[in-house]
LUMGUSE-809415 format. One record per residue: x, y, z of N, C-alpha, C in turn. Coordinates in pm, whole numbers, padded with zeros to 5 digits, always signed. Each point is the difference from the previous one (the first is absolute). Last residue first. Example, Ala and Ser with C-alpha at 12.3 -4.5 7.8 and 13.67 -1.06 7.14 Angstrom:
+01285-00225+00708+00082+00119+00006-00077+00109+00073+00029-00572-00007-00089+00119+00000+00090+00120+00000
//
This chain:
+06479-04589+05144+00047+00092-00021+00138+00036+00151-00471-00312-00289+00174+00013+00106+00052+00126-00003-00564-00127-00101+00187+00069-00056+00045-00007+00062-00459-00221-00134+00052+00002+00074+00127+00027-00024-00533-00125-00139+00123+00050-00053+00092+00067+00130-00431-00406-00140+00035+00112+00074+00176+00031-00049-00518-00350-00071+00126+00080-00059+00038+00131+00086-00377-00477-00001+00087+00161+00018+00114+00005-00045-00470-00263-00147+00149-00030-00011+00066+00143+00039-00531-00275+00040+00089+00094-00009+00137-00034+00002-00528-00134-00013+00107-00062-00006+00080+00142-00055-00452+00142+00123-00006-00142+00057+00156-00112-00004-00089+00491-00186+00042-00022+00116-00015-00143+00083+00127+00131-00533-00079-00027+00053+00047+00010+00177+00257+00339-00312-00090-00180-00044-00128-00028+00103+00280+00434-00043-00105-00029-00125-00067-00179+00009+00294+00294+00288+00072+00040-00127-00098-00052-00107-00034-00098+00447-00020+00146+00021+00051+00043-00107+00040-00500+00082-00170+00072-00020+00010+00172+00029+00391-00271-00026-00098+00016-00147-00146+00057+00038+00357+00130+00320-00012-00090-00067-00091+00029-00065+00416+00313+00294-00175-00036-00007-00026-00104-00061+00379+00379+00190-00019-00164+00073-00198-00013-00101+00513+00330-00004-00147-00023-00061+00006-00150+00058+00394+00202+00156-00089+00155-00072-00115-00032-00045+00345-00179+00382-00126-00089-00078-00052+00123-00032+00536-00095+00182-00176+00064-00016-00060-00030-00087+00505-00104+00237-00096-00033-00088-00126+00082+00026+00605+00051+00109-00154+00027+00041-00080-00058-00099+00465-00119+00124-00038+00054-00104-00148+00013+00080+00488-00220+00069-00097+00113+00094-00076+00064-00112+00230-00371-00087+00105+00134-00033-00092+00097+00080-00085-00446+00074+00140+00006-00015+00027+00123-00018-00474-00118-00059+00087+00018+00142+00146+00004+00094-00160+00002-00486-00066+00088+00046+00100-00005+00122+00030-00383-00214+00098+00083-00033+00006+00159+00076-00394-00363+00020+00127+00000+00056+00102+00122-00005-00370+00065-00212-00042+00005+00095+00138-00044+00120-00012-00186-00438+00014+00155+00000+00003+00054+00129-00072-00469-00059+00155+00034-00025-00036+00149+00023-00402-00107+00052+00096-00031+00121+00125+00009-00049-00295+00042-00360-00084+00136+00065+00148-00081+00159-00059-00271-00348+00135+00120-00061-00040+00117+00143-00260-00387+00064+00138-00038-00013+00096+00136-00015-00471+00021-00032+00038+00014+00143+00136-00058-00002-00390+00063-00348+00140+00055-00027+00130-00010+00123-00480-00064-00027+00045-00073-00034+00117+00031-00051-00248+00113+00452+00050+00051-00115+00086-00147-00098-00286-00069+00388+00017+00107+00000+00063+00109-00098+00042-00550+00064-00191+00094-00031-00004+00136+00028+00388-00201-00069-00032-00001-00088-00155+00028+00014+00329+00176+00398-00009-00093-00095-00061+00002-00120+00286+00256+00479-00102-00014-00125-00044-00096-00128+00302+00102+00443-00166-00057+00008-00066+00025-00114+00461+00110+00033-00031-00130+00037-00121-00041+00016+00147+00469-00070-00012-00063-00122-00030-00201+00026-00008+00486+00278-00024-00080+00029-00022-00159-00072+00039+00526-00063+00086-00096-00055+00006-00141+00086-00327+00419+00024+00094-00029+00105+00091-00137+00001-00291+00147-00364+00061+00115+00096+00098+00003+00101-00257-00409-00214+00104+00049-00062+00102+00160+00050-00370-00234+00253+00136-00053-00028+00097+00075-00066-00404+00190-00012+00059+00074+00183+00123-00143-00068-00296-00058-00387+00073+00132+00025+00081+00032+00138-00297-00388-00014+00150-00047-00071+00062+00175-00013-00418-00017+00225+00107-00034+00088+00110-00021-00082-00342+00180-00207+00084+00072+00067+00073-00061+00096-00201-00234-00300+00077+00059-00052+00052+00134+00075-00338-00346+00161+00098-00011-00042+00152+00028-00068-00428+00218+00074-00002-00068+00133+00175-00031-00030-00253+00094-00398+00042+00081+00100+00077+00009+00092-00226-00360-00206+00127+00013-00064+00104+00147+00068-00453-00119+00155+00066-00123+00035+00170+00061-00040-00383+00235-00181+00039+00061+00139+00098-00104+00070-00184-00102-00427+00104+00149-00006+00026+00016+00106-00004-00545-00083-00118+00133-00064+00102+00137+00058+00327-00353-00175-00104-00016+00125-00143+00123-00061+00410-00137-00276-00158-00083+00019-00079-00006+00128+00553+00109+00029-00095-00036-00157-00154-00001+00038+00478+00328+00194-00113-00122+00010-00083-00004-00099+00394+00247-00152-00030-00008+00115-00120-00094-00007+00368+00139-00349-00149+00027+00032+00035-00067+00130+00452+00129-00229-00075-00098+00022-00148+00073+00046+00591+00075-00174-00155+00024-00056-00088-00100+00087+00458+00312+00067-00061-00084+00022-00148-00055-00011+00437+00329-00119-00111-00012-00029-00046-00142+00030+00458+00324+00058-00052-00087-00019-00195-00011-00006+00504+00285-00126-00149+00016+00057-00004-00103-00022+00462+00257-00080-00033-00099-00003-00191-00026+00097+00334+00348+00046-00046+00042-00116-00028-00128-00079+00142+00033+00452-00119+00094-00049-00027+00007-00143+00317-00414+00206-00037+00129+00015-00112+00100-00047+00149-00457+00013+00122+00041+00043-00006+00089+00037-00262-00427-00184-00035+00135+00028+00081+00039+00089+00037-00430-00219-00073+00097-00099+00021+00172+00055+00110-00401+00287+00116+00039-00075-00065+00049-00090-00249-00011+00323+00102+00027+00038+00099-00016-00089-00399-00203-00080-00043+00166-00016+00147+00083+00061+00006-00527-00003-00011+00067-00159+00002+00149+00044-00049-00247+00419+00156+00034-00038-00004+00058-00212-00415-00034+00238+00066+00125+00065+00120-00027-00053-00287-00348-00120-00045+00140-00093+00095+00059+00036+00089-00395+00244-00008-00015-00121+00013+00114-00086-00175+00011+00441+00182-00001-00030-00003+00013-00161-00412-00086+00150+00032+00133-00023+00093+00033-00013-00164-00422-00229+00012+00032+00158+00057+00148-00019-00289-00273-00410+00161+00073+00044-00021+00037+00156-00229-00244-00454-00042-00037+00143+00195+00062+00041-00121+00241-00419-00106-00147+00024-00015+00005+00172+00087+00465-00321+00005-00098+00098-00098-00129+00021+00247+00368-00391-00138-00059+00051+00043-00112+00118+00237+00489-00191+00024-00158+00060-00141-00044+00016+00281+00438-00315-00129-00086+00071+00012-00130+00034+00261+00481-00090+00061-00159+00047-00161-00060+00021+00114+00489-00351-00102-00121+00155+00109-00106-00012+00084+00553-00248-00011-00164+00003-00029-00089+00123-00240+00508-00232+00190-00042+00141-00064-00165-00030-00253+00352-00210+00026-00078-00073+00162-00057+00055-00356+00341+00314+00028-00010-00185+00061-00163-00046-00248+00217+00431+00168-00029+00012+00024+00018-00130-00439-00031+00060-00005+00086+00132+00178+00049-00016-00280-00298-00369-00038+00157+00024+00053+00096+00128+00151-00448-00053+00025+00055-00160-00015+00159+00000-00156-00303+00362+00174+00036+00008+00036+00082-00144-00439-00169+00020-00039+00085+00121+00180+00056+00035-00070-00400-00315-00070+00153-00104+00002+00134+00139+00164-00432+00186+00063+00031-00151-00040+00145-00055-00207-00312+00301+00067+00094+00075+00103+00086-00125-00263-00420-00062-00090+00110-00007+00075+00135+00098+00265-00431-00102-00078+00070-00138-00058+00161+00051+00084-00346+00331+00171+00093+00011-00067+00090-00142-00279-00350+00126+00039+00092+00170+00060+00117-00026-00137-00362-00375-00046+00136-00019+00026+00061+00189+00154-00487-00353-00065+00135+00149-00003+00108+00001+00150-00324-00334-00150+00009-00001+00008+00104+00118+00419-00156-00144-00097+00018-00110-00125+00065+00002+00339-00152+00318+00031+00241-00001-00104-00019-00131+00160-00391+00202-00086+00043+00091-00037+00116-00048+00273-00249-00282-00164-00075-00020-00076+00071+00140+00457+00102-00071-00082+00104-00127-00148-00063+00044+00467-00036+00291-00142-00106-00020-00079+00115-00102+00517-00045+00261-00114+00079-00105-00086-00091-00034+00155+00035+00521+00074-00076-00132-00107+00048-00094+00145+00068+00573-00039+00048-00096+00081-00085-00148+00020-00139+00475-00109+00029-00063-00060+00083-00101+00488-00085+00146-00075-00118-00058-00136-00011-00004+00349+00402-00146-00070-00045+00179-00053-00091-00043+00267+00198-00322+00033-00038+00073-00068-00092+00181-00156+00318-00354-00014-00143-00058+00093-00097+00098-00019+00483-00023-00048-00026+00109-00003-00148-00020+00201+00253-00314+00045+00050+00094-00059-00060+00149-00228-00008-00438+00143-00078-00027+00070+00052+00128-00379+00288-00081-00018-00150+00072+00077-00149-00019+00165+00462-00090-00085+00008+00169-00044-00148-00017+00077+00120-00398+00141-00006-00007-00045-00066+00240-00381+00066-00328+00124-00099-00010+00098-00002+00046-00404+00314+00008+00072+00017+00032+00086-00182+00021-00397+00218-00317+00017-00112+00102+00204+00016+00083-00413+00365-00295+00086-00049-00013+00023-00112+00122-00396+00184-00199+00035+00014+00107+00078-00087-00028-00299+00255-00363+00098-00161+00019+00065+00075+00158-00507+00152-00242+00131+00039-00011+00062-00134+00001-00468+00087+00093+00056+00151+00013+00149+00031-00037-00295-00435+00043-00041+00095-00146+00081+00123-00003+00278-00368+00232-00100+00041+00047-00067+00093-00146+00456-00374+00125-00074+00075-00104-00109+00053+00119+00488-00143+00136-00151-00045+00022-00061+00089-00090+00563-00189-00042-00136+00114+00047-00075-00083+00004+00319-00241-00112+00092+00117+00021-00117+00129+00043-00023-00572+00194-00015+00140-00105+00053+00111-00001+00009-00414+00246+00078+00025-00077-00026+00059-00109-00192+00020+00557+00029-00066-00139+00088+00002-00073-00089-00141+00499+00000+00105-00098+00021-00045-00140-00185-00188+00505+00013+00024-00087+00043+00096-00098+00012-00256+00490-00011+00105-00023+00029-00032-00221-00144-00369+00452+00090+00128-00052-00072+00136-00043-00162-00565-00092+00058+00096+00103+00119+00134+00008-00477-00151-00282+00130-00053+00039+00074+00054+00118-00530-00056-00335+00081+00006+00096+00142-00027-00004-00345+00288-00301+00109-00116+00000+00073+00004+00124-00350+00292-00076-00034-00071-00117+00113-00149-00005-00037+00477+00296-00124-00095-00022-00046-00104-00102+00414+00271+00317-00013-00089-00142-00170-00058+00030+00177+00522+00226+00010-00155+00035-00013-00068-00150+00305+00403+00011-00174-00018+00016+00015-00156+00029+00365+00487-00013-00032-00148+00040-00152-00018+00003+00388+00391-00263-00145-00070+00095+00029-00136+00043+00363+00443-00013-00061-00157-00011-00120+00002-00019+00287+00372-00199-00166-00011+00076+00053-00168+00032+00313+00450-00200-00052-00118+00027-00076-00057+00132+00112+00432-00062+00148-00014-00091-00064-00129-00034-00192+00454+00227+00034-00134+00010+00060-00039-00124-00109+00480+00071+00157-00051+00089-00020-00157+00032-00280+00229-00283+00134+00025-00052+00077-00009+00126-00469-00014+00146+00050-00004-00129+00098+00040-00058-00284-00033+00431+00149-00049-00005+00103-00009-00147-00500+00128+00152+00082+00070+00044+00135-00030-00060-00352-00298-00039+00051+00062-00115+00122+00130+00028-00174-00334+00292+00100-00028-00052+00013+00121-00110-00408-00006+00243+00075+00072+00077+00199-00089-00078-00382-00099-00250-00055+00173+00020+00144+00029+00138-00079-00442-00093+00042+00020-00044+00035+00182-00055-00229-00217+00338+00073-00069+00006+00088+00077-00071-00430+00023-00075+00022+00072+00123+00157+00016+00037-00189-00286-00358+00082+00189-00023-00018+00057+00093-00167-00436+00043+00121-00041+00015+00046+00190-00059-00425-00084+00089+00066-00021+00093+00154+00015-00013-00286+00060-00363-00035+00080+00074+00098+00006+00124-00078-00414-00251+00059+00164-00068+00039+00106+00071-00232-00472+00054+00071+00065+00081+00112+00080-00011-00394-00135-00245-00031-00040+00154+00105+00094+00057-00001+00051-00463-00134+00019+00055-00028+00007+00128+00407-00218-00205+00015+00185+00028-00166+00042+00048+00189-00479+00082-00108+00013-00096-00028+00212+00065+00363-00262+00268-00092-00088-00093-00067+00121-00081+00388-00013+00365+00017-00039-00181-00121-00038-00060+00149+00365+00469-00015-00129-00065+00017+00036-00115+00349+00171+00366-00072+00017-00054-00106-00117-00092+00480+00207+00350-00113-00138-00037-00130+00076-00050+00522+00206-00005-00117+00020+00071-00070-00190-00032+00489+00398+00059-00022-00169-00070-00183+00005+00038+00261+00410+00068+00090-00057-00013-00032-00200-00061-00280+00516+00063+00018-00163+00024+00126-00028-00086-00242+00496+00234+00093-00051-00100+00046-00150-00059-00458+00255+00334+00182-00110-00036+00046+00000-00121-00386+00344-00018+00025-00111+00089+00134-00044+00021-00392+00227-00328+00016+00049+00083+00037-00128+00128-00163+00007-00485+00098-00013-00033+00088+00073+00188-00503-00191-00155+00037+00072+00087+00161-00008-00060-00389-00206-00318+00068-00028+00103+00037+00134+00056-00257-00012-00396-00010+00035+00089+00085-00071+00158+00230+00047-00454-00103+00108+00034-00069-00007+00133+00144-00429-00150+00098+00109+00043+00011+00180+00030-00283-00333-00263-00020-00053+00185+00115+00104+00093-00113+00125-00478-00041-00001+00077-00012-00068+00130+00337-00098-00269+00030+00093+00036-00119+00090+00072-00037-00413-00187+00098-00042+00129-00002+00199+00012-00288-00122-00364-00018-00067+00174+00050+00015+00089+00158+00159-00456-00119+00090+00090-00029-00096+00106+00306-00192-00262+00061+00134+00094-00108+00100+00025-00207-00397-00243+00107-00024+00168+00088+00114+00055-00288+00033-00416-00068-00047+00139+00069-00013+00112+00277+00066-00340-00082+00117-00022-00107-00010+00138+00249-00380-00182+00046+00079+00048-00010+00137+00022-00273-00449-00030+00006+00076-00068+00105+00065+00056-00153-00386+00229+00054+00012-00100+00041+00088-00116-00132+00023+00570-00073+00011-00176+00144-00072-00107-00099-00249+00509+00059+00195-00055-00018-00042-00148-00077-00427+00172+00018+00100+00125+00014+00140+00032-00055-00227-00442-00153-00057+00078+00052+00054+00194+00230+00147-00399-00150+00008-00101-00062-00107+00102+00504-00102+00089-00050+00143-00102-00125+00009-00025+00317-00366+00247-00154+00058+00043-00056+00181-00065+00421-00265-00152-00086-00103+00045-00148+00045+00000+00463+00245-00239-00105-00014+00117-00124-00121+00016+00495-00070-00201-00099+00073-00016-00134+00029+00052+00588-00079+00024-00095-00077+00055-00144+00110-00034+00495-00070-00243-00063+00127+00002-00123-00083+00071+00490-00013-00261-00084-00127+00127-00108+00079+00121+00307+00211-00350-00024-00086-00061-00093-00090+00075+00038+00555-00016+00017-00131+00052-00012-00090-00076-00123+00372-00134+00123+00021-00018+00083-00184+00049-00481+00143-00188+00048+00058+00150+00134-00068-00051-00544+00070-00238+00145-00023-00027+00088+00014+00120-00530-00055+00077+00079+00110-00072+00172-00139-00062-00425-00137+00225-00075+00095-00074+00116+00107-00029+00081-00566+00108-00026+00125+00051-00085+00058-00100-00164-00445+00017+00138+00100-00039+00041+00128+00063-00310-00529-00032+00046+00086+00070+00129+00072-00041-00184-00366-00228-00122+00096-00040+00067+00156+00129+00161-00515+00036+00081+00095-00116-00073+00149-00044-00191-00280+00368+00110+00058+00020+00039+00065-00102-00333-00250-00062-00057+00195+00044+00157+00014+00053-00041-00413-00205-00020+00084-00105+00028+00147+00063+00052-00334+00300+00100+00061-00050-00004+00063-00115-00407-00178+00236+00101+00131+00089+00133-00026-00066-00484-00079-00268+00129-00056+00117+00118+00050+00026-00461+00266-00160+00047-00111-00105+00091-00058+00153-00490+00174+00042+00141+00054+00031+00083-00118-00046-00521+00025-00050+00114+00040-00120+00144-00013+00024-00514-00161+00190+00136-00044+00102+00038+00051-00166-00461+00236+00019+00055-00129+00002+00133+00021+00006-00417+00245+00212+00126+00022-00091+00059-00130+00003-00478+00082+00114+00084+00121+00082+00130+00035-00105-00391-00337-00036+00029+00110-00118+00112+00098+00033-00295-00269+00341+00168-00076-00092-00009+00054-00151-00145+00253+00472-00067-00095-00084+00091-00060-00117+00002+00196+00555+00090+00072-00145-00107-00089-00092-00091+00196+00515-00034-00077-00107+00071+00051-00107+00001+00235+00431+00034-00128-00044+00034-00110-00092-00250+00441+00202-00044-00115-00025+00058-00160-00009+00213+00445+00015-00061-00021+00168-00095-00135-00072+00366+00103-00310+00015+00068+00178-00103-00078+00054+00381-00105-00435-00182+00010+00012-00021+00034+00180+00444+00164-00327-00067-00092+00137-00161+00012+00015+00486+00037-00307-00128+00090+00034-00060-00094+00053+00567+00143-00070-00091-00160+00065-00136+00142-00059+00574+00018-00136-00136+00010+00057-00133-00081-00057+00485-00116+00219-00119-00043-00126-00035+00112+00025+00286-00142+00321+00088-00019-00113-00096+00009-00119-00186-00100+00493+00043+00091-00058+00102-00088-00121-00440-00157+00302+00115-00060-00048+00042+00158-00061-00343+00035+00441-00005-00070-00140+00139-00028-00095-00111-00083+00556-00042+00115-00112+00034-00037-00150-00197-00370+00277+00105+00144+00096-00060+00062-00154-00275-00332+00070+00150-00093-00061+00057+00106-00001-00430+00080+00229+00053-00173+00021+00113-00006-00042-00182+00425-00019+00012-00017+00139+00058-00175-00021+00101+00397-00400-00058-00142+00051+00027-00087+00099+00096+00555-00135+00040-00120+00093-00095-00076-00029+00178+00413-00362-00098-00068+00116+00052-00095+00069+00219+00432-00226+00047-00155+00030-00210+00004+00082+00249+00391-00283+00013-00143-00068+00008-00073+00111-00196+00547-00192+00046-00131+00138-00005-00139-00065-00101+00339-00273+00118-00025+00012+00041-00081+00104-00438-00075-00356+00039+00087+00140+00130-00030+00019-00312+00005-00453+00093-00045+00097+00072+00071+00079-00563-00013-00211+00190+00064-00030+00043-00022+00150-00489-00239-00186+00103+00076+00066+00108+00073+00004-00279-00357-00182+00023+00105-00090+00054+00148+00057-00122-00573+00040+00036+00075+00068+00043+00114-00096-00062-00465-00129-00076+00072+00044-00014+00074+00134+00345-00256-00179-00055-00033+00141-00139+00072+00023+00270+00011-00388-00064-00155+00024-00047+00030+00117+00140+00360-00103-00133+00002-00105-00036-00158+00033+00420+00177+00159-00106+00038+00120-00129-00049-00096+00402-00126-00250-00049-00061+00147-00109+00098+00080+00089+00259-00361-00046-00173-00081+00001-00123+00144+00251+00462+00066-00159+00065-00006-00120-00171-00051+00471-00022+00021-00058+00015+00162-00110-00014-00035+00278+00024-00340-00062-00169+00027-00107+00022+00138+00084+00399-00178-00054-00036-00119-00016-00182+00103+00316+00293+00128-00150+00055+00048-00103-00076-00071+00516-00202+00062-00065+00146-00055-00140-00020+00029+00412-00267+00268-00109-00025-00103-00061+00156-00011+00498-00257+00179-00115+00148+00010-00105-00049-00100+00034-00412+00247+00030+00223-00031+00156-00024-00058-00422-00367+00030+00136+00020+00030+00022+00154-00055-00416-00227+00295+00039+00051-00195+00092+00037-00011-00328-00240+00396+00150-00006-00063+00028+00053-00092-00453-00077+00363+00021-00016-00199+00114+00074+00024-00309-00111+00475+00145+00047-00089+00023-00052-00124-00444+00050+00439+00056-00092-00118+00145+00109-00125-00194+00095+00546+00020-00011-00145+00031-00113-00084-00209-00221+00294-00009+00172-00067+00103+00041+00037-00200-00513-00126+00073+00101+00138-00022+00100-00100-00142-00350-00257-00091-00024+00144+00057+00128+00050+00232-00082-00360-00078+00104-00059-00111-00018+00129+00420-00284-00071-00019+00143+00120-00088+00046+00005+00096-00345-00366+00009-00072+00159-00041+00078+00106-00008+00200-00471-00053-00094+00009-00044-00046+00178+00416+00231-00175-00116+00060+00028-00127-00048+00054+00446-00174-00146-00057-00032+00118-00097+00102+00054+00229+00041-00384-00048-00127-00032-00075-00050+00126+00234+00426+00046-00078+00005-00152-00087-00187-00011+00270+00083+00394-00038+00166-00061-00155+00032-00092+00461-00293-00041-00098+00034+00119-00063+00042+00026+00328-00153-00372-00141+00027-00036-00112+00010+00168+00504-00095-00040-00028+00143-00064-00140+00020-00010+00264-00305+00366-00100+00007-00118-00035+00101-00071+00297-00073+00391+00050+00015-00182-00109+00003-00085+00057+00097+00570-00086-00021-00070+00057-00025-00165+00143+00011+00569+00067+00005-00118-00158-00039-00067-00117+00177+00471+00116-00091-00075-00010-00005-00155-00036+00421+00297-00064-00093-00009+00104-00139-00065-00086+00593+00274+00087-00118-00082-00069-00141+00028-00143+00556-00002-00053-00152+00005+00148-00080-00034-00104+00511-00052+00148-00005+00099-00050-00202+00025-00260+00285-00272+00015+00040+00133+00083-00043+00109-00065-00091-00478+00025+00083+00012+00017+00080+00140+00142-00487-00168-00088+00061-00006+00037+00146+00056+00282-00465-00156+00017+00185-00010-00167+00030-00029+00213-00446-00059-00044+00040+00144-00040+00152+00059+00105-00214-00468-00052-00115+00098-00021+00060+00104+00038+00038-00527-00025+00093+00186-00037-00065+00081+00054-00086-00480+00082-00073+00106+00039+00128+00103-00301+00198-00369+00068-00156-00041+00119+00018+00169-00235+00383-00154-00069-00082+00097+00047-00126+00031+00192+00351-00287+00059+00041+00141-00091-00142+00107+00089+00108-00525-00086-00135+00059+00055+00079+00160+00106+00309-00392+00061-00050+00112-00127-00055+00071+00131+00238-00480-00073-00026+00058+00030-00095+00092+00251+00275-00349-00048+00078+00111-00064-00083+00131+00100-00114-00457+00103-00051+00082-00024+00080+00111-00390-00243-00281+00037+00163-00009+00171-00043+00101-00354-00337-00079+00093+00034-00101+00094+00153+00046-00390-00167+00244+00118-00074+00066+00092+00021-00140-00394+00237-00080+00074+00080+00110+00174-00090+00041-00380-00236-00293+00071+00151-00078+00126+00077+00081-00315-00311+00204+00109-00127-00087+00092+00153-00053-00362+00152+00240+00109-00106+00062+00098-00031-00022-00390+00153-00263+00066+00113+00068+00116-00071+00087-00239-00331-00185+00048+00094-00092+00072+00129+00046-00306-00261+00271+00138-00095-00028+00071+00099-00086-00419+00170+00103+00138+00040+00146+00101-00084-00077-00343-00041-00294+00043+00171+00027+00121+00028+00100-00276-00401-00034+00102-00009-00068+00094+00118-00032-00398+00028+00287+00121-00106+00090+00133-00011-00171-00405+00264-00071+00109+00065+00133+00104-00119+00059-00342-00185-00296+00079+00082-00126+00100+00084+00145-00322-00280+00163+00117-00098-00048+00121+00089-00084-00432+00235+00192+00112-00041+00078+00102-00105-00048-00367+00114-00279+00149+00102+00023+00059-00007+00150-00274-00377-00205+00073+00095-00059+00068+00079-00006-00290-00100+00313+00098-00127-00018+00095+00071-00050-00433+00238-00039+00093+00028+00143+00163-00132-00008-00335-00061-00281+00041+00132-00070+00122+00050+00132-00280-00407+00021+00117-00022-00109+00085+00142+00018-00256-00109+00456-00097-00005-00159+00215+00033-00089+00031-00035+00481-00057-00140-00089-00036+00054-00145+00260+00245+00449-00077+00028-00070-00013-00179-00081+00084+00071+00536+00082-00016-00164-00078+00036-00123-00091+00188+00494+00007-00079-00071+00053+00002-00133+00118+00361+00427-00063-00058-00149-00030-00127-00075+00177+00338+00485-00027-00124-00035-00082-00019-00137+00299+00452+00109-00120-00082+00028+00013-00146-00052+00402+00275+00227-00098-00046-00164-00105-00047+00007+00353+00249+00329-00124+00017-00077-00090-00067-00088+00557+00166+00009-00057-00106+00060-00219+00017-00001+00568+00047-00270-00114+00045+00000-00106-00145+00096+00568+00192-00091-00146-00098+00077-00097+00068-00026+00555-00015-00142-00128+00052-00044-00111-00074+00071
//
């Protein structure tokens, strides 16, 4: 949620104004405190450490109160960012925009860029004092209880059959949390994509923030849907933005939750590959990342409810990826999915520049020159790319664009591009 704009306001002083701004600040604790009771309700902001929306990776953050206590310190830069753990109802929104004096209605685009400290923190929604700057210390006081209260506070939103059931992470701040909102998002991006093309046998596509790079990745996915009822199982692979190691990660879950359902976890496939010494189950890489999450609701709606091998990749050589995807993938009715964004933070025409040369690589599987400033996904993106050139496979680039032609800012940008084997 961002609301940006605010005029600059002094603090009010006389009693009467005090008053009821002290009475909206106890108003938010209360609405807060009420909501973290409910078993529905999911701290999604608590221990995000690195998962911004435009594809940003950063270093490790625990402080639950970020955000919020360090308002204060930022309120010099612009945007300035307020934290309200989601899902939050209209009522706390409508009570934070009233501190920020601001009376605006909330806009769906979700990301500004603060030119000094990047873009802004995801796992929240955020309202943002804009062009002035200025927050005043009535803004909101530090409530967020400690991150294992908000762990136990995390539940699914249904019953499921499974016993060991991983629950969406980035629900309600990378893609809607509602399930109603979300099979209208994804299926309008899917609407207007082109369903006119390659048939893909495995593709690369991004993971950040459906706003940014929604659009892009059902380009992608608009030409898989073709394939429906003759795939059988999906790898993904996404890079690890939250825990380094080496290898390859999987988990030991029996599914992946999403609002739209349960995506079963194909166990038996990844007991079958455990054998390779870079691959080992790590649940602590598959907790928080969202590379492999936000591809979930876009496979749900294009394939239906077929079981995933998801691997999060640490530090893996392309051997590494290619000998896993070789014993996963035997044949057509097995797809792989390789998740990654493309260059970070250059301005738009720079990032451009850039991203069509990493597209002519990837095309022309030239997978050795590609690195981490070109795609951050560039590990799983060369095992693949390998394998490619083993089985003679053609690549194309069906969508090449970045945040700034999807809504963000053009001064710092994050591309994204989509690409089918076939």
């Amino acid at each position: 949620m961002r609301i940006d704009k605010v005029p600059s306001i002094p603090v009010p002083t006389g009693p009467v104004q005090a008053r009821f701004l002290s009475t909206l600040r106890w108003l938010l604790y209360f609405g807060l405190w009420t909501q973290s009771r409910s078993p529905a309700f999911a701290w999604q902001a608590i221990d995000c450490r690195a998962s911004w929306q435009d594809g940003t990776q950063t270093q490790s953050n625990r402080d639950p109160k970020v955000g919020i206590s360090s308002i204060r310190r930022v309120a010099t830069r612009r945007p300035v960012t307020i934290a309200v753990p989601t899902p939050v109802d209209e009522l706390l929104v409508g009570l934070a925009r009233r501190l920020l004096h601001n009376h605006d209605g909330p806009s769906e685009k979700a990301s500004v860029w603060d030119q000094s400290t990047g873009p802004k923190r995801s796992g929240c929604h955020e309202v943002h004092a804009g062009e002035s700057g200025h927050v005043n210390d009535y803004v909101m006081p530090p409530f967020l209880p400690n991150i294992e209260e908000a762990r136990k506070m995390q539940t699914l939103h249904e019953k499921v059959q499974w016993k060991n059931v991983r629950p969406p992470a980035v629900a309600g701040t990378f893609y809607p949390a509602n399930p109603t909102s979300l099979q209208r998002m994804v299926d309008a991006f899917l609407e207007e994509a082109s369903c006119i093309g390659p048939r893909p046998k495995a593709m690369i596509a991004p993971h950040a923030g459906y706003v940014f790079s929604g659009p892009v990745a059902a380009t992608a996915y608009a030409l898989l849907q073709q394939r429906k009822g003759e795939v059988t199982r999906v790898v993904v692979m996404g890079p690890s933005h939250h825990v380094p190691f080496y290898g390859m990660a999987a988990p030991r879950s029996d599914a992946f939750a999403t609002p739209l359902g349960i995506v079963p976890v194909d166990q038996e496939a990844i007991h079958a590959i455990l054998h390779w010494p870079q691959v080992e189950l790590r649940d602590d890489a598959h907790r928080l990342e969202h590379s492999i999450e936000v591809h979930l609701p876009f496979l749900q709606r294009t394939l239906g409810p077929l079981p995933i091998v998801p691997l999060v990749i640490g530090n893996a050589s392309a051997t590494d990826v290619a000998e896993v995807l070789e014993s996963l993938w035997k044949d057509d009715r097995t797809v792989v999915i390789a998740s990654s964004d493309l260059s970070h933070y250059h301005d738009y025409w720079t990032a451009r520049a850039i991203d069509s040369e990493t597209t002519r690589l990837i095309e022309e599987k030239q997978w050795q020159y590609l690195s981490g400033e070109r795609a951050c996904g560039f590990m799983g993106i060369r095992g693949l790319l390998k394998v490619a050139t083993d089985r003679d496979l053609q690549v194309k680039a069906v969508d090449l664009r970045n945040s700034g032609d999807t809504g963000g800012d053009k001064h710092r940008v994050v591309g994204y591009g989509s690409y089918v084997l076939y």
